[in-house]
C-alpha positions in Angstrom: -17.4 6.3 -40.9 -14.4 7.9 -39.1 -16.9 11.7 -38.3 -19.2 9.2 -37.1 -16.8 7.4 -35.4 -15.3 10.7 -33.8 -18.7 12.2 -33.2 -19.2 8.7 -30.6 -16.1 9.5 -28.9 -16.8 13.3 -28.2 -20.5 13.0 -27.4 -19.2 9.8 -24.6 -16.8 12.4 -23.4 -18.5 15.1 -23.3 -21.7 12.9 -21.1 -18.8 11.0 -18.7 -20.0 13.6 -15.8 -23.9 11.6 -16.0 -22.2 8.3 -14.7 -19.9 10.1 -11.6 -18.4 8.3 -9.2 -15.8 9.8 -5.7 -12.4 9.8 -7.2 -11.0 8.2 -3.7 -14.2 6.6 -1.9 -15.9 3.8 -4.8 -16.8 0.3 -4.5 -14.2 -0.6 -7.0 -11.2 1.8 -4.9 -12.3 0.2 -1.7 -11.7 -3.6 -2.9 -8.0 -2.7 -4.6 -7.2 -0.6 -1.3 -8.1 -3.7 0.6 -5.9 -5.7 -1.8 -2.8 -3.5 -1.4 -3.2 -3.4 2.3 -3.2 -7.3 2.2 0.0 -7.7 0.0 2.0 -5.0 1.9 1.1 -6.7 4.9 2.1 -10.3 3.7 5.7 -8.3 2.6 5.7 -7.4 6.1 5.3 -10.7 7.8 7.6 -12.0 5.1 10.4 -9.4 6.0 9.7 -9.8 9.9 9.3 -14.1 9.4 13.0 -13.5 7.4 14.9 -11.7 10.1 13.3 -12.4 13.6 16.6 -10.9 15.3 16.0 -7.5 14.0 12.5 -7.4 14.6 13.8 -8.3 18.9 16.7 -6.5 18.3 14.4 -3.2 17.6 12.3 -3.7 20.1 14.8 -4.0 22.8 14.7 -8.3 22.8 11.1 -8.5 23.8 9.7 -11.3 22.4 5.7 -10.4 23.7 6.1 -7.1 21.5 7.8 -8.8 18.5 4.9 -11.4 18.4 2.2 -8.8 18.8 3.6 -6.7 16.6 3.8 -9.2 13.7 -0.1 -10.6 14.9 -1.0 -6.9 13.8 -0.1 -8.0 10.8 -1.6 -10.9 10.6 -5.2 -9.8 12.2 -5.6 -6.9 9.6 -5.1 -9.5 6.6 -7.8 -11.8 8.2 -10.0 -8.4 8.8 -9.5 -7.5 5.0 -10.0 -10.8 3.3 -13.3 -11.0 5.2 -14.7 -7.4 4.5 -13.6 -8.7 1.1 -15.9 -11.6 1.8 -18.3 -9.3 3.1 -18.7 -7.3 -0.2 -19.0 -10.1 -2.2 -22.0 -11.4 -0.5 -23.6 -9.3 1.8 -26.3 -6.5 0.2 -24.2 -3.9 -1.6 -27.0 -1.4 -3.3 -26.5 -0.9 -7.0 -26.3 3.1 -6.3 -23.6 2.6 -3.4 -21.5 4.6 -6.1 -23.7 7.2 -6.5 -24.4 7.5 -3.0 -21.2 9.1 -2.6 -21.1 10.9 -5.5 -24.0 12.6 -4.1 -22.8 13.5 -1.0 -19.0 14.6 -2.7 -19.9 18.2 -2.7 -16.4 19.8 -3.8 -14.7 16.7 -4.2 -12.8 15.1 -6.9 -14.9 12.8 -9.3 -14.7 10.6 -12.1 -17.0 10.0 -14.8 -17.8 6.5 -16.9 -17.0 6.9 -20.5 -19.0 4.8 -22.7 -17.8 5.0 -25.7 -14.1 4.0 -23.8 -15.9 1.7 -21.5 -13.4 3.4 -18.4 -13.6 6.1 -15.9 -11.5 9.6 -16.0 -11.3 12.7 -14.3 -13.6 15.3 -14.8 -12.7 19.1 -14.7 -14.0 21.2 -12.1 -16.7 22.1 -13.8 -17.4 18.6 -15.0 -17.3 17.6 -11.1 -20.3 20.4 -10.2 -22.6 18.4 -13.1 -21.6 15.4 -11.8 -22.2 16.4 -8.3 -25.7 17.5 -9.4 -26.4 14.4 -11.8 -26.0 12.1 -8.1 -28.0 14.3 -6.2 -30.9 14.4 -8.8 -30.2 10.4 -9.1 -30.7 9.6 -5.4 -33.7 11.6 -4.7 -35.6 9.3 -7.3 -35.3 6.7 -4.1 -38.1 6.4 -1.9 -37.5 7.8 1.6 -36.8 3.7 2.9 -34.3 3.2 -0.2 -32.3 6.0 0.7 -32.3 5.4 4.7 -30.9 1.9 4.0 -28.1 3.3 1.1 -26.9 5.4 4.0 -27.1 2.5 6.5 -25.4 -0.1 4.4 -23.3 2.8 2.4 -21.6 4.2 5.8 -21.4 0.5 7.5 -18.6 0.1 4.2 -17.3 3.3 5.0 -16.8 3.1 8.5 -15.5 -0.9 8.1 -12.8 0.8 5.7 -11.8 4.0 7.0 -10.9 1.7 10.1 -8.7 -0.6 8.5 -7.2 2.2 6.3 -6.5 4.2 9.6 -5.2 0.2 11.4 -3.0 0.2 8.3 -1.5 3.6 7.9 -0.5 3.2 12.1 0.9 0.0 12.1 3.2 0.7 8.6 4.6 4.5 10.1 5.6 1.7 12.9 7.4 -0.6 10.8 9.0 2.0 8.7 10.3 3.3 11.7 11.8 -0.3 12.2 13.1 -0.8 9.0 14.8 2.7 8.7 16.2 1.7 12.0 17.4 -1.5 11.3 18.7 -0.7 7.8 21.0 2.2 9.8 22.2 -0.4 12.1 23.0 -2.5 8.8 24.6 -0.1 6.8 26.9 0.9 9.9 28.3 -2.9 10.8 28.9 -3.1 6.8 30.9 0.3 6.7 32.8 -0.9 9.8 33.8 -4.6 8.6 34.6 -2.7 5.4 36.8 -0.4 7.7 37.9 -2.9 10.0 39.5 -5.5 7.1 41.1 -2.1 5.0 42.8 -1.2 8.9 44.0 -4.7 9.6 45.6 -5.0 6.2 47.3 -1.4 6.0 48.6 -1.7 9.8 49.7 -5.1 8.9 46.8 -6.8 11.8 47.4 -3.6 13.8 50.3 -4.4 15.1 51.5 -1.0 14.3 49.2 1.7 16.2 50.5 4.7 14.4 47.6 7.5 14.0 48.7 8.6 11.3 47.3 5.3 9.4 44.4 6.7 7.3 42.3 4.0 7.0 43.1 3.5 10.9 41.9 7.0 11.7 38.8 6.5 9.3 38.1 3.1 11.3 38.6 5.2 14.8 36.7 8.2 13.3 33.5 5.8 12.9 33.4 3.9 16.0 33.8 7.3 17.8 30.8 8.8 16.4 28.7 6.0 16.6 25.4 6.1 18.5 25.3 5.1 22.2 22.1 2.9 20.7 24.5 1.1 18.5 26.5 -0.5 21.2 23.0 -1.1 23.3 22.5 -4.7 21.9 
């Protein structure tokens, strides 16, 4: 029982290439990329919602670009929940997956494992049969079938690539905010810090003495900070 078991498992493996699918461009990846661009973009508006003075405050107080910028936000969510919609409902062909497979010359695949009832990587040989396997799968379509698989097929792919390429600008531009803003924060903390270990060792600096270290740590710090930090 446990050959024949064993012989299941390496004949599934060894067939996974027959069933390829594009490592990073499937039916399946496209819906959980659309997911995780949703929930990083409700953390965002839940970040920006939770601090509205940083948000002006890196943008130079203006409250146009601080709404638009967080209606970004809010207009991609809309656009993925309804390409979301859109996939559940509209006419997806059943060899969408196989479409690109076919045309994933060179690229990295994956292949269905019966036996495991999951997909996995397939070596670089593995991804030339698979390649082959989609090719020979798609010209069984009649010449209509496969002009409307390309139609529908690279409608997805363009609806997707957008919002993935939407996403990927927007988030550099929030990064850029937060690493910004968390500078600014970690500075006014070190300086408080500074500030209260001065006022206590120079006795509410009454004495003025350089040779206070904590004073000249204080002084150090507000000398070196950024003309940016003061522009507020």
């Amino acid at each position: 029982m446990a050959n024949a078991e064993e012989t299941r498992r390496y004949k599934a493996r060894n067939l996974r290439y027959k069933k390829p699918i594009a490592k990073d461009l499937n039916l399946d990846g496209i819906k959980e990329a659309l997911w995780d661009i949703s929930e990083a973009c409700y953390d965002v508006q839940y970040y920006v919602d939770g601090d509205e003075e940083t948000l002006l405050n890196a943008l130079d107080g203006d409250e146009d670009d601080a709404y638009e910028f967080k209606m970004m936000f809010s207009d991609l969510v809309a656009e993925c929940e309804q390409m979301q919609e859109d996939l559940r409902n509209e006419y997806i062909p059943e060899y969408f997956d196989l479409f690109f497979a076919a045309i994933n010359r060179g690229g990295n695949m994956l292949g269905y494992d019966t036996y495991e009832h999951d997909y996995y990587g397939l070596s670089r040989c593995e991804n030339e049969w698979a390649n082959k396997e989609a090719v020979k799968k798609m010209k069984s379509l009649t010449k209509d079938q496969l002009i409307e698989a390309m139609q529908v097929c690279f409608g997805v792919y363009q609806a997707y690539i957008g919002l993935q390429h939407r996403y990927d600008c927007i988030k550099a531009a929030m990064d850029i905010l937060r690493d910004e803003n968390t500078g600014y924060l970690k500075m006014v903390r070190q300086i408080e810090e500074l500030y209260e270990k001065a006022n206590d060792a120079t006795e509410g600096f009454r004495w003025t003495y350089v040779g206070w270290p904590e004073l000249k740590e204080f002084d150090r710090l507000i000398e070196n900070m950024p003309q940016e930090a003061w522009i507020q």
